[in-house]
N, C-alpha and C positions, 0 to 999 in steps of 0.2 A: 366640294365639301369645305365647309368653315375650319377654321384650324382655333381650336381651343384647348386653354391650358387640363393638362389630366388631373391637377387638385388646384383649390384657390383655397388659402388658408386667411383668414379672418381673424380677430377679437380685438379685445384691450391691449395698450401699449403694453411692452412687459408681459404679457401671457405667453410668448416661447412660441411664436412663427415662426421667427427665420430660422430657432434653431430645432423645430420641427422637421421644414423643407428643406434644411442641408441635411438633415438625416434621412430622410425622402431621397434626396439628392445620391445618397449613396444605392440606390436603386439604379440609377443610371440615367435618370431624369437630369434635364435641367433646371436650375435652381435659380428664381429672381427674386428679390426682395426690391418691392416698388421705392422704398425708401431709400435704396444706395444705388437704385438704376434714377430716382430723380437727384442724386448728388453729384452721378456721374455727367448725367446729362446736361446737370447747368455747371458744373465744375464749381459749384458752391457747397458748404455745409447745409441740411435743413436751419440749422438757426443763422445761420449767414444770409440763407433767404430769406427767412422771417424779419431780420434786423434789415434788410436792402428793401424788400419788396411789401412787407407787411405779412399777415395772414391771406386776404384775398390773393396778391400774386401767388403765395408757396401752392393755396387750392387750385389756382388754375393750372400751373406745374404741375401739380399732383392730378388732377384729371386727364389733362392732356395724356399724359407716363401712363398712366393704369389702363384708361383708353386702351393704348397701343400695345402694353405688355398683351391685357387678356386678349387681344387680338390677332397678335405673334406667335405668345410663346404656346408651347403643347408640353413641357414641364409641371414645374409644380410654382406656383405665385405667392407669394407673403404679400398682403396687402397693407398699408400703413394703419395701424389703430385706428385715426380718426375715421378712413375712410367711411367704414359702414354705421357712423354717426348723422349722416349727411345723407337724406330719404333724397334719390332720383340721381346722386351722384355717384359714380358715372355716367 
């Protein structure tokens, strides 16, 4: 059996994901937000990326990340705003 997350939360920058899923989170779920698991992972700020790599590098960081979160975790996911901007990506 697939292992997938128990909610994926979505929308516009600022619409209150992540602080949706930390309240979720207190359910006993685990909580990711793709945007600070891609900060962790490159040990950069998202504008630190964007300033070093452009927009195209932060995308492909950002898919690579969300990739492997929804494919990990079985918590609850905050997806980055833009992501569901971007028809086929992930």
């Amino acid at each position: 059996m697939t292992s997938r997350p128990a909610v994926v939360l979505t929308g516009f920058m600022g619409s209150g994901k992540s602080t949706v899923g930390r309240a979720l989170g207190a359910l006993g779920l685990d909580f990711v937000d793709t945007d600070a698991e891609i900060e962790r992972r490159a040990g950069r700020t998202i504008p630190e990326i964007f300033a070093a790599d452009g927009e195209d590098g932060f995308r492909a960081i950002e898919a690579d990340t969300v990739r492997d979160v929804l494919a990990t975790s079985r918590g609850i996911v905050a997806l980055g705003g833009r992501i569901t901007d971007r028809s086929g990506d992930p």
